[in-house]
N, C-alpha and C positions, 0 to 999 in steps of 0.2 A: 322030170324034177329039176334039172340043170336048167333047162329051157325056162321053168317059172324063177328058180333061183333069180336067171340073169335079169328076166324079163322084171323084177321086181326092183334088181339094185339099179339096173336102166332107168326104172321109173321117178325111184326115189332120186337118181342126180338130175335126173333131168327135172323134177319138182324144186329140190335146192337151187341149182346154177339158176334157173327161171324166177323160182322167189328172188334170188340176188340179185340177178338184173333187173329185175322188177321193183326192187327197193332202191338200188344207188339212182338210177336217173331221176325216181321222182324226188329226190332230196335234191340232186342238182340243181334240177330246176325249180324247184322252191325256195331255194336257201338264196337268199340277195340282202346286197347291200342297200342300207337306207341311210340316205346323210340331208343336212338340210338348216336351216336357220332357223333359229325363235329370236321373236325382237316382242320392243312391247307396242306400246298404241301409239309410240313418238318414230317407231323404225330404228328404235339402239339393238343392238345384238345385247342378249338378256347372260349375265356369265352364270354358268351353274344348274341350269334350269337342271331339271330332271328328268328323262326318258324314260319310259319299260315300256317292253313289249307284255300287253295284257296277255296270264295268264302263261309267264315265262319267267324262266328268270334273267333275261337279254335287257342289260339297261346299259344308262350312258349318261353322258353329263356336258353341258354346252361350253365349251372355250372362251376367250375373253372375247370374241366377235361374235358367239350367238352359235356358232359352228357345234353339228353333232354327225355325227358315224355310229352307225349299227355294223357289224358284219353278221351272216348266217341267220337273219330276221328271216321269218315266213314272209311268202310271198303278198300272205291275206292275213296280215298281220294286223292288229290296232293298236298304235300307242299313245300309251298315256302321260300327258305332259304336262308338268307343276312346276311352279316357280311363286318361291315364298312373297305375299302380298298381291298373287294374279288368282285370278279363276282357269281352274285344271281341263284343259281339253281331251275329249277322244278323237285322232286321226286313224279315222282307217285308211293300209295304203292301197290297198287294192283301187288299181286306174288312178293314180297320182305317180306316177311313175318314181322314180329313185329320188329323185330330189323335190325335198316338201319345206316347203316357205310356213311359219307357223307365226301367228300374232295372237301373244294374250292380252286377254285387258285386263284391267286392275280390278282388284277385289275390297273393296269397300271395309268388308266384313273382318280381315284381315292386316295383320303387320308388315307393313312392308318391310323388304329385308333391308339389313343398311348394310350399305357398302363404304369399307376404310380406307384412305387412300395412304401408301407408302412415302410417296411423290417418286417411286417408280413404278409400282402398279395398284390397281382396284382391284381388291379381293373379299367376298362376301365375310362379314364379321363370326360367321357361324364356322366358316374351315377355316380362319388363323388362327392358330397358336396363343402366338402373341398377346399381349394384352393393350386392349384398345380402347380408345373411348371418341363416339362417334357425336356430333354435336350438328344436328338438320340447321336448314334455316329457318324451319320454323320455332324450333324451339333458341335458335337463338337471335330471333329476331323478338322475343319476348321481351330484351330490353331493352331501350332506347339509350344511344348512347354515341358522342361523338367517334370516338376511338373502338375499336379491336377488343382490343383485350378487357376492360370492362365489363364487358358483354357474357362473356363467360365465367364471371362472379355465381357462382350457387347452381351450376346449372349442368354441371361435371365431375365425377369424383376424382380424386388423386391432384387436383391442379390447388395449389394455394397459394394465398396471396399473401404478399407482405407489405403494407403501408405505413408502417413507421416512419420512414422515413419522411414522407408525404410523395411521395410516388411508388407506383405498384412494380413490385419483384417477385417475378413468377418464381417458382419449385413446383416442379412433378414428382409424386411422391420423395420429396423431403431434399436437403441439401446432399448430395455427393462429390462434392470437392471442397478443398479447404480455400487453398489459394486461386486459383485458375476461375475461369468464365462461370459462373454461377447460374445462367439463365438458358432457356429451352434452347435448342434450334428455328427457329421462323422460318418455314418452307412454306413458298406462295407458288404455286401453278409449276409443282416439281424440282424450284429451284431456290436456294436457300438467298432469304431475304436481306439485305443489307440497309444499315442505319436504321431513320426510327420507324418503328410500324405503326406511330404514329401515323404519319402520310397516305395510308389505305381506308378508304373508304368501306364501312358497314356494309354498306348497302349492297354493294359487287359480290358479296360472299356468298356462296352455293351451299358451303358445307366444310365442318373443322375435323379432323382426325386427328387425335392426340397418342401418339406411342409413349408406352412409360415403362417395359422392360426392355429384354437384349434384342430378344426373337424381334420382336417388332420395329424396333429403333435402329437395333446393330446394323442394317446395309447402309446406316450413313456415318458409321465409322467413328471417326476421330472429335466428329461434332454432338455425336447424339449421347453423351456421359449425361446430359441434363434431362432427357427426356426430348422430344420434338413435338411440336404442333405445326401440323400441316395444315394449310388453307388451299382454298379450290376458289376461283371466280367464278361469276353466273358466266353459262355460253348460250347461245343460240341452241336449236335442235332441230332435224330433217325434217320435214315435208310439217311446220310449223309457220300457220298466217302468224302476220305480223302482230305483237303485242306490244303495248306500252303499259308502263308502270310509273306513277307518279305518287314520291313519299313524299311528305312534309308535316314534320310536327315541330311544337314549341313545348321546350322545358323550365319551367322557374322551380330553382332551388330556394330554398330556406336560408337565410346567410345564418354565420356560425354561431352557435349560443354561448356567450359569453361566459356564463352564471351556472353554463353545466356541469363543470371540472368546479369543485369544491375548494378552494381559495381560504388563504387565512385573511381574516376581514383585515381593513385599511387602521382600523386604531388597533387594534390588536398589532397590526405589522410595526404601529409607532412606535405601541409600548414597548415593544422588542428592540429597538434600536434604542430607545432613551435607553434601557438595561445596558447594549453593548456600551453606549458612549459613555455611563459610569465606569464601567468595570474597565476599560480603556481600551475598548477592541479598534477605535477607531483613531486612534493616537498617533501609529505609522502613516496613515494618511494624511491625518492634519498637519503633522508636520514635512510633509514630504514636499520640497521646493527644488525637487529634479524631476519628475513625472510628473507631477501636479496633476492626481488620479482623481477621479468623479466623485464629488463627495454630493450626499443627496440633501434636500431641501430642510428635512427635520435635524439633518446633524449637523447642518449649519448654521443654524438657531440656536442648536444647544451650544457648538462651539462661540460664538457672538455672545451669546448670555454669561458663556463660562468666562469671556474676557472684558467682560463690562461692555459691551458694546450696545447690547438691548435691555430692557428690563424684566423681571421674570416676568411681570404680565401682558407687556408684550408679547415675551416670546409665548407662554401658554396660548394665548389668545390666536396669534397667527397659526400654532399647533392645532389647536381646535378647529381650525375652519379648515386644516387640511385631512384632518379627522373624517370629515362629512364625505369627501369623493374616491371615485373609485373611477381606474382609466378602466376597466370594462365597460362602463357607460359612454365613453368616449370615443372608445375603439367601433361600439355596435354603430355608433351613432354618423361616426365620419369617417371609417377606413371598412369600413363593408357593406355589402347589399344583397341583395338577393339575385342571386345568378341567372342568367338566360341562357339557353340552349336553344337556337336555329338552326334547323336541318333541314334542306330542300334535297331532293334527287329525281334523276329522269331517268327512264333507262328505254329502249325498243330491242325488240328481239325479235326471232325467225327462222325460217331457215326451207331452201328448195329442196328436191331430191340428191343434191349436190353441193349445197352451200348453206351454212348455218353462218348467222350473225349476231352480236352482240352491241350495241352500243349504250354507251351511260356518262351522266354527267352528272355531279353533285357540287353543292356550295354549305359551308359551312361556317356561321356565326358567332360566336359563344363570348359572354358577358359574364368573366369571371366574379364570385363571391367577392373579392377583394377590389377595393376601387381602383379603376385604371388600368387595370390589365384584362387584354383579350385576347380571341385567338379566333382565325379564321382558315379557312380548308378550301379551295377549290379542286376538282377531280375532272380529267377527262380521261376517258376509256374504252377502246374498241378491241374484240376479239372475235376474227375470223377462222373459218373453215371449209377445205374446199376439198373436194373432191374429184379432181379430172377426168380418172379414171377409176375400175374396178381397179379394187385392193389400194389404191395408191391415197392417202391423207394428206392435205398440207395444212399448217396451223399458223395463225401471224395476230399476233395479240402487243397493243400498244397503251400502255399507262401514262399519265399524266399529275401530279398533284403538285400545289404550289403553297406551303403553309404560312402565315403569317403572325408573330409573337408579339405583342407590344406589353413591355413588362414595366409600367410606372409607379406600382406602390411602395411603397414605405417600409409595411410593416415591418422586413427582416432589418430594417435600420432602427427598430424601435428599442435599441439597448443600451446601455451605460455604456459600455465599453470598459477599457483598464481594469487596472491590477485586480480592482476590488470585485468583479463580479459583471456579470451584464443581466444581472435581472433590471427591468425599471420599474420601479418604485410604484404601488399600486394607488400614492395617493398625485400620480402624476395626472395634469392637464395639456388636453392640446388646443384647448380655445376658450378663452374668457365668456364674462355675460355678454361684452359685446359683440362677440362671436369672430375674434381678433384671432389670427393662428398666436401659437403659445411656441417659445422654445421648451425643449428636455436636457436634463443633462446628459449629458455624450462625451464619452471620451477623455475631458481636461474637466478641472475644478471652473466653477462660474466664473467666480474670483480671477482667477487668472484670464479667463476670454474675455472678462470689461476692463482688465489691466493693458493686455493686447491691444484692444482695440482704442482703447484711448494714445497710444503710442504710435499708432498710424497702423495697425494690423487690418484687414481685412475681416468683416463683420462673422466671429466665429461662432454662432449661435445657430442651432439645429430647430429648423420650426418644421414637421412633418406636413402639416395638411400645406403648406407653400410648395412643396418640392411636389405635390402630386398634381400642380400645374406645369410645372417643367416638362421637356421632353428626356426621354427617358432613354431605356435599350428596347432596340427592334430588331427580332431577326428574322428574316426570310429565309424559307427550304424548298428547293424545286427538287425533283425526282421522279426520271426520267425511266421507264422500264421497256425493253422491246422484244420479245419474245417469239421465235420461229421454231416450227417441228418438223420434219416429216414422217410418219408412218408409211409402212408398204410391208403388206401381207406376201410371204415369199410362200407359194403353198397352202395348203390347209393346217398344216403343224408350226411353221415358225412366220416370224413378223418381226420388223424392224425398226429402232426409233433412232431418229438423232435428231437432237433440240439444241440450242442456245441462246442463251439473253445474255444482252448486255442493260449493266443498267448504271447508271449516272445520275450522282448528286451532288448536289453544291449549297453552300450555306454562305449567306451573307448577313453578317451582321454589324449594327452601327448603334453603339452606344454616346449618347449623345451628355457630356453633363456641362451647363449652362455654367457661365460666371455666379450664377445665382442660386447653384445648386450647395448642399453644403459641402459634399462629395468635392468639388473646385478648390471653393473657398478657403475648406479645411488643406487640402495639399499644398497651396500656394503658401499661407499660412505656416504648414511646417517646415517650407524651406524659403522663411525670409528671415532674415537676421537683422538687428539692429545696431548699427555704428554708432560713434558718438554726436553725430549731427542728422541721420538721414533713415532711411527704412532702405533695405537691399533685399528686392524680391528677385531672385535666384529662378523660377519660374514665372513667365510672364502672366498679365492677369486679363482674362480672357477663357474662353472656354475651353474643356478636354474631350478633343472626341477621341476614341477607340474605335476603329473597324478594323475585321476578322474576315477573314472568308475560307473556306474549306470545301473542298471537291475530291469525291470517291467514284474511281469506274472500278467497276467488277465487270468481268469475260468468264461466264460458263459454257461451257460444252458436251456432250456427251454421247454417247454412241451406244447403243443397248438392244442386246439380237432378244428376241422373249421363244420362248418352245411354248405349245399347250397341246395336249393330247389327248383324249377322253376315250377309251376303246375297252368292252368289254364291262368289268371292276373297278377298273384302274382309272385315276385321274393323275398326269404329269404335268406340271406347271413351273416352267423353270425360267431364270432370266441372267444375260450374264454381259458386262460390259466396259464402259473405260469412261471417263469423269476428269476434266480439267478446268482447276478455275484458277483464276489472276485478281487479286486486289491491291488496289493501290491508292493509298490515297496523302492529297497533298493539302498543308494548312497553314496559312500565316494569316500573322495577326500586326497591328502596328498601334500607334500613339502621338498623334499632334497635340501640341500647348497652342494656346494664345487663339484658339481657333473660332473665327468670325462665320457666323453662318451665312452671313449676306453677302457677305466678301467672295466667301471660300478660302480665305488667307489664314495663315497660321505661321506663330514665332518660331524660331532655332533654339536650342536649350544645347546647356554643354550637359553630354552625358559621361564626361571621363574624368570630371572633376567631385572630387566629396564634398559635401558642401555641410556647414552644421545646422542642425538642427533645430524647430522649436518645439517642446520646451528644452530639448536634449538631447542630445545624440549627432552622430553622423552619418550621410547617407549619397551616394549616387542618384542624380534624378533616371528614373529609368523609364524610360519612353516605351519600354516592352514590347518590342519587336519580337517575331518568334518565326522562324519558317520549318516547318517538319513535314517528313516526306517517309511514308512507307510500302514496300511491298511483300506479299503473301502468294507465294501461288505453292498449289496441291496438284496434286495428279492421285486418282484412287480408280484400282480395279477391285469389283464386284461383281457376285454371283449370288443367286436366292435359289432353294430350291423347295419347292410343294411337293406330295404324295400323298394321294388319298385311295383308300382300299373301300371297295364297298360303301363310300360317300360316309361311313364314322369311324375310320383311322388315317388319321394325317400326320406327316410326318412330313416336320421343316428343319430346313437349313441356313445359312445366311453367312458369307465371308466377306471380307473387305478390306485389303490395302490398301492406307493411309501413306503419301510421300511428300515432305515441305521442306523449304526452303530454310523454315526455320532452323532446323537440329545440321549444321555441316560443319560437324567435327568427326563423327563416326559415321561412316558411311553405311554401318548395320542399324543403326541410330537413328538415319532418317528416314525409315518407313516403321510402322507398327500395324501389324495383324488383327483385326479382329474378327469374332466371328459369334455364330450361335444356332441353337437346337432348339426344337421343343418337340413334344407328343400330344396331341388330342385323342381324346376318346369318347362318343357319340353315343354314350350306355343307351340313351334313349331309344335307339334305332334297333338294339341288339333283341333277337327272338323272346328271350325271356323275359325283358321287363314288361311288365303289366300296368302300372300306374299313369293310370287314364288319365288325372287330373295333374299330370306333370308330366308334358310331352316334349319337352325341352331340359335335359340333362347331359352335361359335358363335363369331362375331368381333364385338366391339361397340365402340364407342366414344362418351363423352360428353363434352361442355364446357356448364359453368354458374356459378352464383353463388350460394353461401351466406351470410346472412346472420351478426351479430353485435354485441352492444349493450352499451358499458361503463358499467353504473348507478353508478359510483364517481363519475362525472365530468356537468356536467351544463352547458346552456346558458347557465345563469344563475348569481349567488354560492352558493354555501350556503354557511351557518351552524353550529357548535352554543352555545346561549349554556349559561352557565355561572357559574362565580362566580372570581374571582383569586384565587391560590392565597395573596400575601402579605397584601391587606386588603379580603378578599373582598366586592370590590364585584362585580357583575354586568358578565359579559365575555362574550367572543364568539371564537369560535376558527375561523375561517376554512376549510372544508370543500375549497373550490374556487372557483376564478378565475372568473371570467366568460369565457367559449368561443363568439360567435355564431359563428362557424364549425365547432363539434361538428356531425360526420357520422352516418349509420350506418356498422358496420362492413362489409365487403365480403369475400367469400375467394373467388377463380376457381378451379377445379377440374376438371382435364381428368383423362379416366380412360379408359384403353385395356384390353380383355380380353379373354381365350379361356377359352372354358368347353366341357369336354370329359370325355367319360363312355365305358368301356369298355364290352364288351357282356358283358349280366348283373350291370351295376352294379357291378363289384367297385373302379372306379379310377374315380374323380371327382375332377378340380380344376378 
């Protein structure tokens, strides 16, 4: 009995220890690691794909270079690999040993995903937070259009325009400062843009990402209170023949419709001043022989008639015939046209297993609405990539643009001037039947410019279509951009960047205004005086030119370690770094009299003497000399961090030290923190939802802090010295108060969202 007892516990250990050992090696040697690349049909490392092991629950998700890791995969594993917009493969790994190279190709049938850019990294718009708005080049090549920002009129939410003015003034979702900077950030190829964005050619553009809460914005700190729009240039791509692309179209606008704004008709406007000139609205004027302010053509009539000077049917009669016109006929007729838009551009592109290239050149035409004025755009452009080695990137990109203004019309000179108003009179002419230019009134009574000029004055009569053969103001803008990177992959988890541009602008400009201009004429004019035997013109008679020039360099830098992880559940994507930029820019301006353009000669003028004036007053001739000189430098460290569980719980972060030059009166003063959170939630993905015909549901929500910096106003006095106007001693006009208590600006920004996509893409908000 003892003997079977043993003989049986014998049996059963040695069946256990045997099953165990017979279990743990065949997992050893099954269980392996599978790592490996997805790229797409171009060779980019694809961010995000998605991994499973068919028939497991073992998944994973590709880093920003395309990189993926399995641990503990079956040895005869197949996985299954998807990336939004490609067609899904099965890899079995059986005989592909541990590292598998995978290329999807695009799917037709499908959305492609878009990707947002920070201008510190590219993250698929489906795991940010943040709230974003991504603008292709195709759809924003839908309109045609010299400039940038046009472009994106109707074709974006949250971005609005404001053209009152007669030029565009962005807001992302709505204004958020009173005083300070009012307008987005302008980040171009990761690095915030300086002067006009004007100077950037359409055509170069890849693609726009527009940040308009904290999550999204806040890692640029101090600048992004406004919101930011980021721009991308086109580049080259790997193992890509050579392509070329040739744009060129022609635009004719509409010139302006005169007769579309509803106007009080030209006799109705007479009647209305016959009323004031009884009732004696214009009493102060007519008697006024110290200003001697504009008086208009009908109330000159009346007054003539009032003093016996004309007869009534005279005067009715010459009133009548001024009855019949109207300067909107005038205006269609000889100060506008129908605008042209010429756009040429060229671009090649490419790129070897090693070298990606870019090159582009455009010219730009444009034949403003308004007679006389145009504007023209040259661009040249190259952006390289190179690759040496494994892991190692280098980037070298060169901008060129050179713009040119010629601004000769008239029209904002088209006013009365003085006390009494600057509207002009709608029964005014600028050309006879014989098709003679006409003067307007401007500025002084008639009366007194034919009393002038009969006394030896200088011919002070305002004829517009004469002045729009003159030469006029011209300014010129070059702008110079240079841009180096390197990237180097340290490892399969972190990777390195450090960039810098410099970039360089200068502005030249030369306003030119003839003897013959009335702009001269009139100055000369107000400061000659007459003695009892002679005319003493105080400013020589000859022409005024004015030229300007202005030049801005900007130095940024940056240094930025990035982590990405994908193992298991988990996706870790973090980035953290250091940011210095320098502006400085220098501007002056000057003023010659008496100036001969054939010559190049010009007169001396005293400017430290007051001299009187005509019809009144006294005044310093002031030649307006200006020299101003600024600098701005920053220093900000930054950190972002991503977390995604299960690929539908993400969870971000975002911090950023701001330090300037501006605040140095408190030394806790001159940096400001910001930072920000948000949470996504991927319902769509979660076991229980069922709703087929809505495979695309997201809940997120963020709170953070954007920054915002008023350069108007400063910690300490400012100045500008200058000269006094009555005996031009050396003065000082007082800029700003002393503020040790100036802050940075702050904006909190909580942002709630649902982001939801029908099936087959057809409905997306």
């Amino acid at each position: 009995m003892k003997k079977t007892i043993l003989t049986i516990v014998l049996a059963t250990l040695w069946s256990v220890l045997n099953g165990f050992a017979q279990e743990i090696p065949v997992v050893a040697k099954s269980a392996i690691i599978i790592s490996g690349i997805i790229t797409n049909e171009k060779g980019e490392g694809l961010v995000g794909a998605s991994i499973r092991v068919k028939d497991s629950k073992i998944t994973g998700i590709s880093d920003a270079n395309g990189h993926f890791s399995l641990s503990e995969a079956p040895a005869r594993a197949i996985l299954l690999i998807s990336f939004i917009g490609y067609l899904p493969k099965e890899i079995p790994v059986a005989g592909k040993g541990n590292e598998i190279n995978v290329t999807l190709l695009p799917d037709s049938r499908q959305l492609e995903e878009v990707m947002v850019s920070t201008g510190y990294q590219e993250i698929p718009q489906e795991r940010a937070t943040g709230s974003f708005a991504s603008v292709s080049k195709e759809l924003f090549n839908r309109q045609v259009s010299t400039d940038v920002i046009s472009r994106l009129k109707g074709i974006t939410p949250s971005l609005l325009f404001d053209e009152r003015s007669g030029s565009s003034k962005l807001s992302i979702r709505g204004r958020s400062t009173i005083f300070a900077n009012d307008q987005p950030l302008i980040v171009l190829d990761n690095f915030p843009y300086e002067g006009d964005i004007n100077n950037i050619n359409p055509n170069d553009i890849e693609n726009i990402s527009i940040l308009r809460d904290a999550a999204a914005a806040s890692i640029w700190g101090a600048r992004a209170g406004n919101g930011v729009i980021v721009i991308n240039t086109k580049k080259g791509s790997l193992s890509q023949p050579l392509t070329t692309e040739f744009h060129s179209n022609l635009t004719r606008m509409q010139q302006p419709d005169q007769f579309y704004q509803p106007r009080i008709t030209t006799s109705d406007f007479i009647d209305t001043e016959i009323i004031l000139f009884q009732r004696g609205f214009y009493n102060a004027d007519l008697n006024n022989t110290t200003t001697r302010p504009p008086i208009s053509e009908v109330v000159e009539l009346l007054d003539r008639n009032k003093k016996g000077l004309i007869s009534n049917s005279e005067m009715e009669s010459r009133i009548n015939v001024l009855r019949g016109y109207d300067l909107r006929n005038d205006l269609a007729e000889l100060m506008y046209r129908k605008g042209t838009n010429i756009q040429s551009a060229l671009s090649l592109r490419g790129g070897a297993e090693d070298h990606t290239y870019y090159y582009s050149a455009g010219f730009d035409n444009n034949l403003s609405n308004a007679i006389a004025n145009d504007f023209s755009r040259l661009t040249l452009n190259t952006s390289q990539v190179f690759r040496p080695v494994k892991g190692l990137q280098l980037n070298a990109s060169l901008n060129f643009s050179q713009t040119n203004y010629n601004k000769n019309n008239t029209l904002q000179e088209l006013v009365t001037g003085g006390p009494s108003g600057r509207v002009l009179y709608p029964y005014t002419r600028l050309i006879d039947e014989n098709e003679n230019p006409l003067s307007i009134t401007k500025d002084y009574r008639n009366s007194y410019k034919e009393e002038a000029f009969a006394q030896g004055y200088l011919d002070w009569q305002f004829r517009p279509l004469e002045e729009l053969e003159l030469p006029g103001q011209r300014v010129q803008g070059n702008d110079i951009r240079l841009l180096t990177g390197l990237r180097y992959q340290l490892g399969k988890l972190f990777s390195t960047d450090i960039k810098y541009q410099f970039q360089r602008q200068w502005e030249n400009g030369n306003s030119m205004n003839s003897i013959d201009s009335y702009y001269t004429r009139n100055l000369i004019n107000r400061y000659t005086s007459k003695s009892a035997n002679d005319i003493i013109r105080n400013i020589p008679v000859g022409g005024i030119l004015d030229l300007s020039r202005s030049n801005l360099d900007s130095h940024n830098g940056r240094a930025q370690l990035n982590y990405n992880h994908n193992f298991k559940h988990h996706s870790i994507n973090a980035l953290a770094g250091i940011e210095i930029r320098e502006i400085e820019t220098v501007a002056n301006s000057n003023r010659v009299f008496g100036y001969d353009p054939n010559l190049g000669s010009s007169v001396a003028v005293n400017p430290t003497t007051s001299f009187p004036l005509s019809p009144n007053g006294n005044g310093l001739i002031s030649s307006d000399p200006s020299i101003s000189a600024t600098l701005n430098r920053f220093r900000s460290y930054f950190t972002n961090l991503a977390y995604t569980l299960n690929s539908k719980y993400i969870f971000s972060a975002s911090g950023r030290i701001d330090q300037s030059n501006h605040f140095g009166v408190s030394s806790n003063q001159r940096a400001v923190p910001l930072w920000s959170a948000g949470l996504k939630w991927d319902l769509a993905s979660e076991e229980f939802y069922k709703f087929d015909f809505l495979p695309i549901l997201r809940l997120k929500v963020t709170y953070g802090y954007n920054g915002n910096i008023d350069k108007t106003v400063t910690a300490l006095t400012t100045a500008n010295f200058t000269r006094n106007n009555q005996n031009g001693l050396p003065a000082a006009n007082i800029n700003n108060p002393p503020n040790p208590n100036l802050r940075w600006e702050k904006t909190g920004i909580l942002n709630l969202g649902i982001e939801f996509g029908s099936k087959n893409g057809r409905l997306n908000g």
